[in-house]
VMD Tcl script that builds the backbone (N, CA, C; Angstrom):
set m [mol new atoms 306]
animate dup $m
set s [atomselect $m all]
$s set {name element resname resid chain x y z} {
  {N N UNK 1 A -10.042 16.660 1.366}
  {CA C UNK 1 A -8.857 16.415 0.570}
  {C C UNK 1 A -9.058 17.086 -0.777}
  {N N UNK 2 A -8.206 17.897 -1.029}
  {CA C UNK 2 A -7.954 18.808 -2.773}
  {C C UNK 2 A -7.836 17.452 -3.554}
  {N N UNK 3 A -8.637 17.922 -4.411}
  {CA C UNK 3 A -7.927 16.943 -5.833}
  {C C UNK 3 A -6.543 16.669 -6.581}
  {N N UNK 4 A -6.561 15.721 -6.640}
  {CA C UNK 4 A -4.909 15.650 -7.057}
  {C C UNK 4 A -4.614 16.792 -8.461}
  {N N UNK 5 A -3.189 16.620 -8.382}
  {CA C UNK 5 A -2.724 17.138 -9.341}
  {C C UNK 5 A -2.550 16.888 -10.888}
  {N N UNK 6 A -2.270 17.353 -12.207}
  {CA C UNK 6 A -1.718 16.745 -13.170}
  {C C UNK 6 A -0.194 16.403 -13.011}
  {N N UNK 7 A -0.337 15.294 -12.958}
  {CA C UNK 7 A 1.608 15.278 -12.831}
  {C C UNK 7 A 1.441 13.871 -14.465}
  {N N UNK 8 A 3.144 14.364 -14.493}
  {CA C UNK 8 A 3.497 13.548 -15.682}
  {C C UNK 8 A 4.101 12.373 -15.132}
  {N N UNK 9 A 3.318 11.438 -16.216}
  {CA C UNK 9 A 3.453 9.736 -15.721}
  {C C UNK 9 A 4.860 9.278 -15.774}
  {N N UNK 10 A 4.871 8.603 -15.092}
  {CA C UNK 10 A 6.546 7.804 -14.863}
  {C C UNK 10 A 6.441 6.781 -14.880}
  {N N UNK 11 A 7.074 5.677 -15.044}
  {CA C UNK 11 A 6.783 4.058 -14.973}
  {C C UNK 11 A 7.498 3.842 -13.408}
  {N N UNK 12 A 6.577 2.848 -13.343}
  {CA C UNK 12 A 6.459 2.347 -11.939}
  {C C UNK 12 A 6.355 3.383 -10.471}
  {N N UNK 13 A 5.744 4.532 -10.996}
  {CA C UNK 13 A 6.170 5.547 -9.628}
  {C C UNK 13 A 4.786 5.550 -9.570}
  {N N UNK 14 A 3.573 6.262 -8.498}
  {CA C UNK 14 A 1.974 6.787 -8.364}
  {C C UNK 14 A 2.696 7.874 -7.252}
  {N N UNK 15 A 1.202 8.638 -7.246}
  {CA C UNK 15 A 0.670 9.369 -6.697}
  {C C UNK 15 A -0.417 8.817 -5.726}
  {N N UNK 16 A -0.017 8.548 -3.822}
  {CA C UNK 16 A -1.386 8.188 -3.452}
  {C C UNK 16 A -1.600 8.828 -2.094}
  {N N UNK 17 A -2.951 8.715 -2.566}
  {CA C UNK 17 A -4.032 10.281 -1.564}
  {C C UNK 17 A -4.633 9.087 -0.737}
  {N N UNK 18 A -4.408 9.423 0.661}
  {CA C UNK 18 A -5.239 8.926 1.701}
  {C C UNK 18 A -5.203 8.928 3.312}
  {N N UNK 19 A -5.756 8.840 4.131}
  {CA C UNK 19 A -5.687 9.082 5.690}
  {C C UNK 19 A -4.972 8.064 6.092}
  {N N UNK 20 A -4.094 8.685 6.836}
  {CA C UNK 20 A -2.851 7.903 7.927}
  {C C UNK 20 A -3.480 7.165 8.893}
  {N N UNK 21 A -3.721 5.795 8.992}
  {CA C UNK 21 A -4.243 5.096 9.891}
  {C C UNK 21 A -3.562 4.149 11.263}
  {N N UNK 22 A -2.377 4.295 10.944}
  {CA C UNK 22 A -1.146 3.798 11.998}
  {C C UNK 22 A -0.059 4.342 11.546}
  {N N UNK 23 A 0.962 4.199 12.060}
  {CA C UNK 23 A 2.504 4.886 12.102}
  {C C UNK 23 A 3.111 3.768 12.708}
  {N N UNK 24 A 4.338 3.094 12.623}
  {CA C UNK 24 A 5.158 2.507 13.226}
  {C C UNK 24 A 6.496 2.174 12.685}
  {N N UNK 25 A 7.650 2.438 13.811}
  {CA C UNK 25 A 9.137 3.088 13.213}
  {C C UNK 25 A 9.562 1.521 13.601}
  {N N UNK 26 A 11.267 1.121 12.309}
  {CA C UNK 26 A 11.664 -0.202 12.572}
  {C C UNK 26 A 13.321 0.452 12.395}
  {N N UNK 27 A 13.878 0.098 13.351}
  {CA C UNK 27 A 15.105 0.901 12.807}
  {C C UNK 27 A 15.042 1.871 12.263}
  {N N UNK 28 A 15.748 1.796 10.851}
  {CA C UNK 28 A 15.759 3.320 10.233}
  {C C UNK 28 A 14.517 3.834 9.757}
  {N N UNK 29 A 13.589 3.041 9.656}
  {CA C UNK 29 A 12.135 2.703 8.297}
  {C C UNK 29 A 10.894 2.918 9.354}
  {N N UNK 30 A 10.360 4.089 8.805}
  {CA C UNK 30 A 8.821 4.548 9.102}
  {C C UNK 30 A 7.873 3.619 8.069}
  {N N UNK 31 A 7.183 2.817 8.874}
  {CA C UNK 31 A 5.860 2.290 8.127}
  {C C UNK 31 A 4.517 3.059 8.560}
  {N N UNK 32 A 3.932 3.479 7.341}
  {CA C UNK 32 A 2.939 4.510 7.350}
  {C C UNK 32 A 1.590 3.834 7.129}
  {N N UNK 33 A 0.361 3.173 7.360}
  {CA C UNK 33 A -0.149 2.713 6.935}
  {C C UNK 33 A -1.894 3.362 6.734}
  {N N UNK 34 A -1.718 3.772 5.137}
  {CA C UNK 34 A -2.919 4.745 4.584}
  {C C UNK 34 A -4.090 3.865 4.146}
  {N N UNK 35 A -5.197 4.618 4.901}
  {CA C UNK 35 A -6.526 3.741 3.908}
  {C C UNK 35 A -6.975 5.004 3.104}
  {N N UNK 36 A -7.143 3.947 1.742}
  {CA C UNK 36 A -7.405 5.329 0.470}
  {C C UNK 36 A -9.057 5.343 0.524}
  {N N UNK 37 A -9.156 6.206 -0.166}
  {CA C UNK 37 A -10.887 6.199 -0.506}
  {C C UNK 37 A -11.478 5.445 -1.352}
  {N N UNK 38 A -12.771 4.886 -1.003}
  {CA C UNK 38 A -13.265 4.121 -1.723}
  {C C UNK 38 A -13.383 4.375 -3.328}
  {N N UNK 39 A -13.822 3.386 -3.845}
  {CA C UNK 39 A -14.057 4.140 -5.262}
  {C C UNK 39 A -16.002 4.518 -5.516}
  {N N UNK 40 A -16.829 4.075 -4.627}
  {CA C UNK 40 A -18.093 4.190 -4.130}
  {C C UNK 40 A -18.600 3.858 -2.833}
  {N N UNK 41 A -19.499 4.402 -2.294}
  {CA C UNK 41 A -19.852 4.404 -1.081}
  {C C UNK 41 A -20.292 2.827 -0.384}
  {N N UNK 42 A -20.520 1.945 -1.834}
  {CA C UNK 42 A -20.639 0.520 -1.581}
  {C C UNK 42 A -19.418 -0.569 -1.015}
  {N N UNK 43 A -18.243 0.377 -1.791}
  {CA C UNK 43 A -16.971 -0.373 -1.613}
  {C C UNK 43 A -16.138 -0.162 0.019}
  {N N UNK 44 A -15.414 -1.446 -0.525}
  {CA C UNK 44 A -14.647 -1.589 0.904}
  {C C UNK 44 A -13.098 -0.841 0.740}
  {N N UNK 45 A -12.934 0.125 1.547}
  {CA C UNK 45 A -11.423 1.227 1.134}
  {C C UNK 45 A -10.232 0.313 1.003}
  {N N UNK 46 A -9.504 0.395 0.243}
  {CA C UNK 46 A -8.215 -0.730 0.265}
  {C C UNK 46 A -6.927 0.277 1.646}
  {N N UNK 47 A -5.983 -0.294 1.860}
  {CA C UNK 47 A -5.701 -0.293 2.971}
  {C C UNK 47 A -4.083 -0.573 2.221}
  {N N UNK 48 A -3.107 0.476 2.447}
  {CA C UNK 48 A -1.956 -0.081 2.498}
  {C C UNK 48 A -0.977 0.860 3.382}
  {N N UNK 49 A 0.514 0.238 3.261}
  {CA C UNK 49 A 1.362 0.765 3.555}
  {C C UNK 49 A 2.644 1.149 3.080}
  {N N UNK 50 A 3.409 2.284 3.257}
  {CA C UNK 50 A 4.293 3.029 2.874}
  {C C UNK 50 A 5.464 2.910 3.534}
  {N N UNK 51 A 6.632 3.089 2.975}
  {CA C UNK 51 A 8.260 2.924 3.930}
  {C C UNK 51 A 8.251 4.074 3.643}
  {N N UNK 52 A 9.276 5.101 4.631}
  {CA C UNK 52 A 10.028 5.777 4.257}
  {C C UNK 52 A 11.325 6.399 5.288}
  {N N UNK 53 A 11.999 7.199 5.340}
  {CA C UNK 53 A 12.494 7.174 6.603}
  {C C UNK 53 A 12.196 8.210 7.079}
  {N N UNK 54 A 11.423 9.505 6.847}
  {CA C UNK 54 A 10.888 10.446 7.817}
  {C C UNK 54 A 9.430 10.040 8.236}
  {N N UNK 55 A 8.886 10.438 9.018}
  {CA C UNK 55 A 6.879 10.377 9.438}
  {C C UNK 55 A 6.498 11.333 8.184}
  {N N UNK 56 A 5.401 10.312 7.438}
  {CA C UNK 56 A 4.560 11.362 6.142}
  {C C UNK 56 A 3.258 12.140 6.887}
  {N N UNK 57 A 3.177 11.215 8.173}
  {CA C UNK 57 A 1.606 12.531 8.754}
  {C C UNK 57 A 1.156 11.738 9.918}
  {N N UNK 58 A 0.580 13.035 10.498}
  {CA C UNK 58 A 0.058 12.093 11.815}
  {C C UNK 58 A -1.421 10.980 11.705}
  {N N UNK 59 A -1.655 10.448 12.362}
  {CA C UNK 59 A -2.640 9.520 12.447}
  {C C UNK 59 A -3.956 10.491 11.946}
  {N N UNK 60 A -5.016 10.494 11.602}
  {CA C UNK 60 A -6.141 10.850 11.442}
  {C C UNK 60 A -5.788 11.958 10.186}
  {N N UNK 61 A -4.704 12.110 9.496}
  {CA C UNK 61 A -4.105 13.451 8.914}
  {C C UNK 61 A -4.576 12.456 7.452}
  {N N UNK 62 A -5.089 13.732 6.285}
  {CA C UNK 62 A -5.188 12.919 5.138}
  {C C UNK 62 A -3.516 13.563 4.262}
  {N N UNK 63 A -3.214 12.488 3.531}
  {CA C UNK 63 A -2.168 12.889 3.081}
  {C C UNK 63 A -1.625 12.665 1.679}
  {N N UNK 64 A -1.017 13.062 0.472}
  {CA C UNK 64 A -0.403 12.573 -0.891}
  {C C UNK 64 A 0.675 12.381 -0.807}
  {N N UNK 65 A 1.147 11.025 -1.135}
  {CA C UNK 65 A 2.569 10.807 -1.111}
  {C C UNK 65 A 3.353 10.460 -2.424}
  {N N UNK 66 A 4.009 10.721 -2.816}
  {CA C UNK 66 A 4.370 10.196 -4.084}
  {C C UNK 66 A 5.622 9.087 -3.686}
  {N N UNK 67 A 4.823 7.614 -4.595}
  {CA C UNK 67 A 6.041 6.416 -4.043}
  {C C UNK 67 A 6.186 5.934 -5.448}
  {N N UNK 68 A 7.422 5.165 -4.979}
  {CA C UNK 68 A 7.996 4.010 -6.138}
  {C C UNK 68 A 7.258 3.244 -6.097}
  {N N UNK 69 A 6.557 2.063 -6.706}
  {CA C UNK 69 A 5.433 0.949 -6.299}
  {C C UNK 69 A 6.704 -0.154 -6.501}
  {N N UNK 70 A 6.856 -1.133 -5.621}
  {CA C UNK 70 A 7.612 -2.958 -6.003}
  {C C UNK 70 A 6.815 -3.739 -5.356}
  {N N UNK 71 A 7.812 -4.940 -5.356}
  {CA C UNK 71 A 6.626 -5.503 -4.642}
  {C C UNK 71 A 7.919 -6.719 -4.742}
  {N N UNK 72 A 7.212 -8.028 -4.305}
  {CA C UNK 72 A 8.211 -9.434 -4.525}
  {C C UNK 72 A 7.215 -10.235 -3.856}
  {N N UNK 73 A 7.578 -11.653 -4.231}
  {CA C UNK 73 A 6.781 -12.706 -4.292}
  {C C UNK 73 A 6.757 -13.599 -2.963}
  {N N UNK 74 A 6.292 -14.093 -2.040}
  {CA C UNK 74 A 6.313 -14.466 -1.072}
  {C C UNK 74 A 6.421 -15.994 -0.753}
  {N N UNK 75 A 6.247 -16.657 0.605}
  {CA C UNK 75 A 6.609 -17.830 0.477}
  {C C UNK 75 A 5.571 -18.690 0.171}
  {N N UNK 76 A 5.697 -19.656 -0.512}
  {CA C UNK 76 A 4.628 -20.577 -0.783}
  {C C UNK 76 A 3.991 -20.807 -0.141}
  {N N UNK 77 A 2.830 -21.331 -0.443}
  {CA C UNK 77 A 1.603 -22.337 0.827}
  {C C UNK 77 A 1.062 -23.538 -0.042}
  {N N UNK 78 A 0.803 -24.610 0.718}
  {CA C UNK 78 A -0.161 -25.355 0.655}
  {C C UNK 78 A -1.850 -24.930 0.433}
  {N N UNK 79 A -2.680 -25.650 -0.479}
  {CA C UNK 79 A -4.227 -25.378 -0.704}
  {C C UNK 79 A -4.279 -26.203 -0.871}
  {N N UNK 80 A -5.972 -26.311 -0.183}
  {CA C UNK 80 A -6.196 -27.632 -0.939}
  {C C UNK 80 A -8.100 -27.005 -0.845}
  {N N UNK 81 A -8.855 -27.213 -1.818}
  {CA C UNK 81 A -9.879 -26.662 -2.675}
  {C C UNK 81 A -10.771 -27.444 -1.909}
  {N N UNK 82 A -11.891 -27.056 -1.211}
  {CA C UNK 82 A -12.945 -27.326 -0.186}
  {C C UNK 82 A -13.782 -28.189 -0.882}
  {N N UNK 83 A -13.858 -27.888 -2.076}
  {CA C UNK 83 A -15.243 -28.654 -3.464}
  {C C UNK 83 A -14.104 -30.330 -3.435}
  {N N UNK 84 A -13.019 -29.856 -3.921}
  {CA C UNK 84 A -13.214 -31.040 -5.179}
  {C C UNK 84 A -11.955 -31.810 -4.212}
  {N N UNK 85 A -11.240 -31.236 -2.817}
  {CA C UNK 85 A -9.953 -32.132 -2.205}
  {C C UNK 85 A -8.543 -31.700 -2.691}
  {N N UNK 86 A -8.888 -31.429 -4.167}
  {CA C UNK 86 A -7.596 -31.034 -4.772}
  {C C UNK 86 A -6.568 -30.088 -4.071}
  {N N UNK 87 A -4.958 -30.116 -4.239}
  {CA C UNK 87 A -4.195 -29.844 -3.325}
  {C C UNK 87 A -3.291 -28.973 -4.230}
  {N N UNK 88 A -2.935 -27.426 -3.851}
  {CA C UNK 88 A -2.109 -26.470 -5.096}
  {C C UNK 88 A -1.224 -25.984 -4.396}
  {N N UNK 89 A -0.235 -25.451 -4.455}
  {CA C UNK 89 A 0.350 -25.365 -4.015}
  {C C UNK 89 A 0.839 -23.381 -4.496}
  {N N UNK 90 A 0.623 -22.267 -3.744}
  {CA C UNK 90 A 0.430 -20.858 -4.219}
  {C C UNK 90 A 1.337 -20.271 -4.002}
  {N N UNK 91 A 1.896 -18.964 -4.813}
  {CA C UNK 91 A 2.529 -18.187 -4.118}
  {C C UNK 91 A 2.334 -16.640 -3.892}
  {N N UNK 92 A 2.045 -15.899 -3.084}
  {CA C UNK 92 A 1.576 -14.866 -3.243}
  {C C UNK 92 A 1.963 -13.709 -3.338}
  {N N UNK 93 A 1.948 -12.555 -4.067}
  {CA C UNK 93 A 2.732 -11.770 -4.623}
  {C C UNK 93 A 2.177 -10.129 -3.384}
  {N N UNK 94 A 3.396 -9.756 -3.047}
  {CA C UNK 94 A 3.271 -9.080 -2.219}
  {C C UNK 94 A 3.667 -7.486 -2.871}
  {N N UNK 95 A 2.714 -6.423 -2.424}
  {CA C UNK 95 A 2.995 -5.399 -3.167}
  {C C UNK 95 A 3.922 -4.033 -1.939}
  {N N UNK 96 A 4.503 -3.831 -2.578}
  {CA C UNK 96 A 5.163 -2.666 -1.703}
  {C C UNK 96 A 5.466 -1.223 -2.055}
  {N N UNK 97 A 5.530 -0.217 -1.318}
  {CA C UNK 97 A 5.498 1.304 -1.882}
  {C C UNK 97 A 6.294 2.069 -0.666}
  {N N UNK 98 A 7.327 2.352 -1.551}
  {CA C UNK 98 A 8.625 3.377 -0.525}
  {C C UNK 98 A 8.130 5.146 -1.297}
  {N N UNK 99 A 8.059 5.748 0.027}
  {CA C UNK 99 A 7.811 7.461 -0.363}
  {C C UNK 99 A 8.967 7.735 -1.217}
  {N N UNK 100 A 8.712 8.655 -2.072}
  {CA C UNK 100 A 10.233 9.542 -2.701}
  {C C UNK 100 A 10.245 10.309 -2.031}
  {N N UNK 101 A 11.412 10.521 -1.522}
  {CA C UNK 101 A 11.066 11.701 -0.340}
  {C C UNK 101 A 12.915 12.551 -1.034}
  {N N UNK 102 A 12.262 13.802 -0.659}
  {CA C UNK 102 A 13.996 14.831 -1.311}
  {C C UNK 102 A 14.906 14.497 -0.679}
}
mol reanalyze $m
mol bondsrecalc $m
mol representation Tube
mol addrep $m
């Protein structure tokens, strides 16, 4: 994989470099799902996925996509804390990234 580019920053948009590890179409919406590179050979690669409505690459293909980043908050759960019994109640914030595509 080439090194990325200089591109000029935008709010809320990235640039992300990584190998296509599944593909799967929902209706109109291609979900692309890239594992990026570690940040050291110790670390564990983070793992996400992309909407868009064309295919960004085939499986094993490394690829740069440039997305919007959102995200939205998900449904609550029940916890309850193994130590002390105590019971919380969470919500977890879910991150999401659509390609810009022309």
């Amino acid at each position: 994989m080439s090194a990325p580019q200089e591109t000029k920053v935008i709010v809320n948009k990235a640039l992300l470099c990584g190998r296509v590890n599944a593909v799967r179409k929902s209706d109109d919406t291609v979900y692309t799902e890239v594992i990026l590179p570690s940040a050291d050979e110790y670390s564990q690669p983070a793992t996400i996925e992309i909407r868009s409505k064309k295919r960004l690459g085939q499986i094993g293909e490394t690829v740069q996509i440039n997305v919007s980043c959102g995200g939205y908050r998900g449904k609550p759960f029940n916890y309850q804390d193994k130590d002390t019994g105590e019971r919380f109640t969470r919500r977890p914030v879910v991150n999401s990234y659509m390609a810009i595509e022309d």
